[in-house]
C-alpha positions in Angstrom: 98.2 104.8 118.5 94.2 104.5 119.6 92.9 101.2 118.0 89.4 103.7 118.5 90.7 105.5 115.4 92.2 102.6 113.0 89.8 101.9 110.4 90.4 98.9 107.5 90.0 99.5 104.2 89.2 97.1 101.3 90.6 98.4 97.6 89.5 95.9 94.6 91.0 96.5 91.0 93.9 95.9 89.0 97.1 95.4 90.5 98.8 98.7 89.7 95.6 100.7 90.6 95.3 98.8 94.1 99.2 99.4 95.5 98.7 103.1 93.6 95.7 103.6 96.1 97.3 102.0 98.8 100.7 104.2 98.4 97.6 107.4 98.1 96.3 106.0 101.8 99.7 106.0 103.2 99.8 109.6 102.2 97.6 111.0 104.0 96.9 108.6 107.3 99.5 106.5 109.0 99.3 103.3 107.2 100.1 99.3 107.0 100.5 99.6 103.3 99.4 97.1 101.6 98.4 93.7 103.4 98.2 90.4 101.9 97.3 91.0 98.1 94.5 88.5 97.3 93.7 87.4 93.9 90.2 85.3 92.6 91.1 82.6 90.3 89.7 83.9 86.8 89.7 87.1 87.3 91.9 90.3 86.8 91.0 91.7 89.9 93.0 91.9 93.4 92.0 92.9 96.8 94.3 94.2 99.0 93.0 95.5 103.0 94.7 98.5 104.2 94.8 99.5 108.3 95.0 103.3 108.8 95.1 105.4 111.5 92.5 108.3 110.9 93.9 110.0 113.8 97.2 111.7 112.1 96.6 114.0 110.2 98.0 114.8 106.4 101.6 115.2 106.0 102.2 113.0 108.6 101.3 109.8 106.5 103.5 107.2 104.9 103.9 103.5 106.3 105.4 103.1 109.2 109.5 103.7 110.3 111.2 100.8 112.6 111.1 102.1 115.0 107.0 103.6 115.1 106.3 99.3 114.3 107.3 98.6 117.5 105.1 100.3 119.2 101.5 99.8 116.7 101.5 96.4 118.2 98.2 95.2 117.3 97.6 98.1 114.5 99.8 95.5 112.0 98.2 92.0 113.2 
């Protein structure tokens, strides 16, 4: 994995909409899947950051096996 090619992306909504996008990400880029869902107090809105790998290409998406995770290293810090 080239950290050159890992980009972090913010998603803000409702809770189903956010993991729906995140699961959508995953899909097409290698993917943490969701990280840390944040919410505001007062507010119906969550944030949740996703790290993807730009690099691999459609079809090879999803989050990652066992046994890739061993080997991101940093990509899941």
């Amino acid at each position: 994995m080239n950290d050159e090619s890992v980009i972090t992306i913010e998603i803000r909504g409702h809770e189903k909409a956010v993991l729906k996008a995140a699961q959508r990400i995953s899909d097409l880029f290698l993917s943490s899947g969701p990280c840390r869902l944040r919410r505001t107090p007062g507010k119906d809105e969550v944030q949740v950051l996703v790290h993807a790998d730009v690099d691999r290409g459609a079809g090879e998406g999803g989050y990652l096996d066992p046994g890739e995770a061993e080997g991101a290293g940093a990509f899941l810090r």
